[in-house]
N, C-alpha and C positions, 0 to 999 in steps of 0.2 A: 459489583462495579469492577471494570477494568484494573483497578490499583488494588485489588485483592486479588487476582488471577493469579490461578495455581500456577500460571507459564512463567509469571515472574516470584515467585515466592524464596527462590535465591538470595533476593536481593530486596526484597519491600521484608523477608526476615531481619535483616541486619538493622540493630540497634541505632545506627547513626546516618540510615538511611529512611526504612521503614516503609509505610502505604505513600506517609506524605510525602517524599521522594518519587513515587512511581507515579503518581496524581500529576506533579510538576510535571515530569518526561512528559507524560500523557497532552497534556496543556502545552508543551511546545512544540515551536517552528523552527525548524532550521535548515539552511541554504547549503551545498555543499556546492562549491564550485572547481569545479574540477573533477571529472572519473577515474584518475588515474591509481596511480602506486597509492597515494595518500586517502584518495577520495575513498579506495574501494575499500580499506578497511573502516575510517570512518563509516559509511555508509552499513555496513554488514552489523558492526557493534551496535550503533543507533537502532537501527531498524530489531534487532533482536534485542534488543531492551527495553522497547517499547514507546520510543520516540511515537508521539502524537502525530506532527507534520512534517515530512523529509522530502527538502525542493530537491532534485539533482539537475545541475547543468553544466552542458556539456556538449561540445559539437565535432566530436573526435569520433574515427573510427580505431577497430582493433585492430589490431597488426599483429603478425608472429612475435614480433621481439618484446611484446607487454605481456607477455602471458607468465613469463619469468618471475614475476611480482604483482602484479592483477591478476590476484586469484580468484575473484569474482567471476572469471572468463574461461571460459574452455578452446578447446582448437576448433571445435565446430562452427566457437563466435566471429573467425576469423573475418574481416571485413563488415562486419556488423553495424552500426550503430553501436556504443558505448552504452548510450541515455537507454534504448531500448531494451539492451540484455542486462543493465542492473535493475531496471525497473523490473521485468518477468521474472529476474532470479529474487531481489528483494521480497517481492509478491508472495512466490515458493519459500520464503524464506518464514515471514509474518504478514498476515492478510489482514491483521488488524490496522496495519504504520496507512496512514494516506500522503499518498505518494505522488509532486506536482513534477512536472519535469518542464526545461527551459533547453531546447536541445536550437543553440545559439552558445556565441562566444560573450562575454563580458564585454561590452563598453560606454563609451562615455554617455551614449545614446538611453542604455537599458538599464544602469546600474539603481539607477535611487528608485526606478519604479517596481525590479524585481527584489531587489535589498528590505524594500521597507516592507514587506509581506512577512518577513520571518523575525525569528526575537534572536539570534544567534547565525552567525556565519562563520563559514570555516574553509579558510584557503587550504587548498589543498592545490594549489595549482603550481607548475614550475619556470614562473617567467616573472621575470621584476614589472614588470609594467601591469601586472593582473593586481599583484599584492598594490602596488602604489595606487589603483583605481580601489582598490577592495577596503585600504584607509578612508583617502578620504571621502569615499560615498559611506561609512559609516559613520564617522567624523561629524559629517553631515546630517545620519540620519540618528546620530547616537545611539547605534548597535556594537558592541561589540564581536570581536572575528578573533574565529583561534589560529592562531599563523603554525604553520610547520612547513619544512625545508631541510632537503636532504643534497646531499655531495658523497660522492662513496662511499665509506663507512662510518660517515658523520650524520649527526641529525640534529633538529633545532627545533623549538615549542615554545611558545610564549600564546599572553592574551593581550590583547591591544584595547586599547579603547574603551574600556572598561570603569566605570565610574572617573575616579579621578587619575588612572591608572594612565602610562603613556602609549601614544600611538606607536604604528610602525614608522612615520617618519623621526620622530623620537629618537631612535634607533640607527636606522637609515636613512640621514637625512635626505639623499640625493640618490638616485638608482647611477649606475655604473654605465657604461658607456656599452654601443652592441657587442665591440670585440672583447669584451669584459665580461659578458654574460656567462656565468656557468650551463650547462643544463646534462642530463643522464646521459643526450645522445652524445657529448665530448667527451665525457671527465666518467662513463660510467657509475652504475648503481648496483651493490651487493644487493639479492631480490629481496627477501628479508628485512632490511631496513625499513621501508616504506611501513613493512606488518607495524614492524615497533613506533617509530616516529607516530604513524595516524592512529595507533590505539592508543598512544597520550593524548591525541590530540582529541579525540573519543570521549576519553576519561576528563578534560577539561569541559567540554559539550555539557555532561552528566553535572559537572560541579555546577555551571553557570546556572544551569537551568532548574535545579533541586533544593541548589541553595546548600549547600553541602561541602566539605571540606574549604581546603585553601588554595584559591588559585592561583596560579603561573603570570597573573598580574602584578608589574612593575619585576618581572624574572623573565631572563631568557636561557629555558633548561637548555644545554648541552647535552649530546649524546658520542661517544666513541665507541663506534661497536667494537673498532681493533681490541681494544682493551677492556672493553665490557666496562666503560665510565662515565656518570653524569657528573654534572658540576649544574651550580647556580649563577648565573651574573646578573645582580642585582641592576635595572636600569631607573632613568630620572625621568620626570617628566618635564616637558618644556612645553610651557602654555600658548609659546606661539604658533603649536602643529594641531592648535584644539581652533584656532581660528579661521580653519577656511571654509571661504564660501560659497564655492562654486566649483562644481569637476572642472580641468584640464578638459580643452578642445580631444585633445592625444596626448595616448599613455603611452605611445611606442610598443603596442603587442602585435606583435609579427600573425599574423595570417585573421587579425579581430578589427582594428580598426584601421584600416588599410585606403591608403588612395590608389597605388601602386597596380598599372593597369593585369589586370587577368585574364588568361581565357579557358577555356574550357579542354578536358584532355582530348577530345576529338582533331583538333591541330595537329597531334601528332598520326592521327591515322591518312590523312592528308599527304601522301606521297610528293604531289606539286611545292606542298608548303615545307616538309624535312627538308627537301634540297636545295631548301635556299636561307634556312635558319642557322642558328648555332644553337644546341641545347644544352647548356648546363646541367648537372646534378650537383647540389649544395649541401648533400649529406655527407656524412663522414665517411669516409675512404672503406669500411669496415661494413657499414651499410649499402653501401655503393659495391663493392665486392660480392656482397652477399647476391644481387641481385639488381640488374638495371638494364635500360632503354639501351639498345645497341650503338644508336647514333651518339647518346652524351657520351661527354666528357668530366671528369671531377674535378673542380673546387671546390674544397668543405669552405661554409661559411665564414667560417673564423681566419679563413685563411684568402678571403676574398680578393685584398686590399694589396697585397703580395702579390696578385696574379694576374691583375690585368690586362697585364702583356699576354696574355691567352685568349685573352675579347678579341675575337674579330669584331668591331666596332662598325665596317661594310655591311653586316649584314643583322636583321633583326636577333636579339638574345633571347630564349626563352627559359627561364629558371625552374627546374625542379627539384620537389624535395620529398618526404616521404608522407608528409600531410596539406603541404601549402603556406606552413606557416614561416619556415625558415628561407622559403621563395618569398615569398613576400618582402620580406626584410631584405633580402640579396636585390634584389629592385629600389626598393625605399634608399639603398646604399647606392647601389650604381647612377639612382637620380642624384644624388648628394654628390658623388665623386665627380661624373659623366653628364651634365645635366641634354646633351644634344645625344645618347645613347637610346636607340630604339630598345626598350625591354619590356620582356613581361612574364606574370608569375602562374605557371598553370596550377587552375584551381584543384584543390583537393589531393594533389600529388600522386606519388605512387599505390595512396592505398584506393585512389577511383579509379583508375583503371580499369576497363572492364578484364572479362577472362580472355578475349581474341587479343588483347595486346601481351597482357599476364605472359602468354604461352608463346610470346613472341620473341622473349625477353634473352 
């Protein structure tokens, strides 16, 4: 039987583990949403410990600048699919794991029907609006989700929703406003963190499912890597975030559930259509240096609201970014600010591009 296998005898040895631990693994589902920093170590420990079912979803491609901390990826993977090169590589990894994949974004549309297939979910993603759909469609489906979140040399773990354990609105009652949002591309990420952060979040996976040690339910570990320090903070639970009914219309996840019109990157090869547009680049100043469309111009994001006065509002706006998803949101805002502003958000950003623009650049 699979829970005797000499590949796992590491660990169905240990006393406080044992076969009936590796039996459980074997017998679970679990969802990992998000490929990135976080997903990609979750995904790598799971699948080499003998996780039963491992969904990955995901609709990101790779980029130069993930390679730094998605170590699941090589430079070969470069523009890839995400969902594709962990699946191949998980595969080459253990050909025993069955492996579902959902190569789509999370929303309000897909949540409780891909959710309720697995017995455990694990946010690995870096956007408030993912984790506040990722509650309450468990909430909902009464699964618990292992949350992790990172900021520079900071990192954070907890289990949510967990028997009588508190949710993530618990916690966070309210998400933050867009120009509040942290994420890796402003505030950067030491590459190494994510290692640490998702193989806690790993090692929660292994408890929920084994039945084994004590989980990071009703606790939200701290991590400092400056100092090499955890801490615990004990959280409460509040029975009025066990009460809801129904997903939210919209979570606010920039490039997922999106009204905010798009088009396709072909507009820019369209010589007639560049000379009469304006094209934003909405990436950070750092990313935008590194490499960009000759005709944009930058305003990072965060810095939108400041800069208006650089809209020509004459003529149509088109927003790029390095996936699509922070265009999206730079639109979602200029209808909010601007509601009579022509905009719109080219799909898929810099990393669709084909090679003939690439080389243009």
């Amino acid at each position: 039987m699979m829970e005797h296998s000499p590949r796992y005898i590491r660990q169905t040895s240990l006393p406080d583990f044992g076969p009936e631990g590796q039996m459980q693994l074997r017998k679970g589902k679990v969802l990992i949403v998000g490929l990135g920093g976080l997903g990609v170590p979750v995904a790598q420990y799971l699948n080499a410990m003998g996780i039963g079912t491992l969904g990955l979803m995901d609709n990101d491609s790779i980029a130069l600048h993930n390679l730094q901390r998605q170590v699941l990826y090589a430079e070969e993977d470069v523009g890839q699919p995400k969902i594709a090169i962990a699946k191949k590589k998980l595969e080459a990894q253990n050909c025993e794991t069955h492996i579902d994949l959902h190569q789509e974004y999370l929303s309000a549309k897909n949540a409780l029907d891909i959710l309720s297939k697995y017995d455990v979910i694990v946010d690995a993603t870096d956007n408030f609006g993912t984790r506040y759909l990722i509650n309450d469609a468990c909430v909902l489906l009464n699964k618990p989700f292992v949350y992790g979140a990172l900021q520079g040399f900071e990192g954070q773990v907890s289990v949510f929703n967990y028997k009588a354990g508190p949710t993530y609105r618990c916690v966070f009652p309210d998400p933050p406003k867009g120009g509040e949002i942290p994420s890796c591309n402003e505030n950067g990420i030491l590459g190494v963190l994510p290692g640490i952060i998702g193989t806690l979040q790993a090692l929660e996976v292994v408890k929920l499912l084994s039945g084994k040690g004590q989980l990071l339910s009703g606790t939200l570990l701290l991590y400092d890597g400056n100092i090499q320090m955890m801490q615990k903070i004990k959280l409460k639970t509040f029975p009025k975030n066990k009460k809801i009914t129904a997903l939210q219309p919209t979570y606010g996840i920039p490039g997922c559930e999106t009204t905010s019109p798009v088009v396709r990157f072909e507009v820019i090869q369209d010589r007639t259509v560049m000379e009469n547009i304006q094209l934003i680049d909405v990436r950070d100043p750092e990313e935008f240096v590194s490499y960009h469309l000759k005709s944009a111009i930058n305003i990072p994001l965060t810095n939108l609201e400041d800069h208006l006065i650089r809209i020509d509002l004459k003529r149509p706006v088109y927003f790029i970014c390095q996936s699509g998803k922070r265009s999206g949101y730079a639109v979602r805002k200029m209808q909010e600010l601007l509601p009579k502003a022509e905009v719109y958000s080219i799909e898929g950003g810099m990393i669709a591009l084909p090679d003939t623009i690439k080389l243009s650049l």
